[in-house]
N, C-alpha and C positions, 0 to 999 in steps of 0.2 A: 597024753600025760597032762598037756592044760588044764583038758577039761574035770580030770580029776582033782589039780590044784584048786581050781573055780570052784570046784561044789564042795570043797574041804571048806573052805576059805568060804562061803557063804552058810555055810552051817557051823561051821563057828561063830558067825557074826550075828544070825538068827539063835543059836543058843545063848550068848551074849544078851539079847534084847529081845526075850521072848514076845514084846508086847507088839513087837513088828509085826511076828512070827503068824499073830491072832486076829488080823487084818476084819475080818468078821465073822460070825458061828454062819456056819453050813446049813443050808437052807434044807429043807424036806423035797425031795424030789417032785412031790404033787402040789406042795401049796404054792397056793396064787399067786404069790409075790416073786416065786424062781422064775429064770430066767432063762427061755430054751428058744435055739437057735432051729430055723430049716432049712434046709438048700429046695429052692422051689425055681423049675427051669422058668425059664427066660422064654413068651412067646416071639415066634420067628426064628429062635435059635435052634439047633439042633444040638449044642452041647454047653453053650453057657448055661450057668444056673446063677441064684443071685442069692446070698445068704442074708437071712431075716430074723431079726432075735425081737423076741417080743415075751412079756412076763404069760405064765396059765392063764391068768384073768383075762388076757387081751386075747391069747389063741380062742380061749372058750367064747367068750364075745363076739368075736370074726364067725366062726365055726354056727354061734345060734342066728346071726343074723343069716349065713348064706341060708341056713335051714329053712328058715321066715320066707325068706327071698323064692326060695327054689316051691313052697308051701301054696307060695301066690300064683305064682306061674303056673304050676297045676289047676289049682282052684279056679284061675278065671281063664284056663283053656278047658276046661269041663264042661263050663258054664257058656263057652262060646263069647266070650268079652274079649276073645287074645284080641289090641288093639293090633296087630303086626302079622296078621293075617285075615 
């Protein structure tokens, strides 16, 4: 029964003052600037995970460099330059 009082009682208060209500416009699920969280496990764990929020622009930036990253590594074990073997 509280919690029904509670959200009466806060939607009256946000109808009141709608300009609360409008905290800022709703982002597009894809553009660069939203902000999307991932649970990415924990090395040595076997069940923690650690949650990581970073905007699209930053996933897609991580995601082109490991590409680059992973690009090299093939390229100069082709080529026989692996310095690590």
């Amino acid at each position: 029964m509280k919690t029904i009082k509670a959200a009466l009682v806060a939607g009256l208060f946000l109808s009141a003052y709608p300009a609360l209500a409008e905290d800022k416009p709703k982002l597009n699920r894809n553009d660069p600037n939203a902000v999307r969280c991932r649970q990415l496990e924990v090395t040595g764990s076997l069940v923690r995970k650690e949650r990581i929020c970073k905007t699209n622009a930053e996933w897609r930036a991580i995601s082109e460099q490991q590409n680059r990253d992973a690009d090299d590594i093939i390229s100069r074990n082709r080529a026989g330059m692996n310095p690590n073997g």
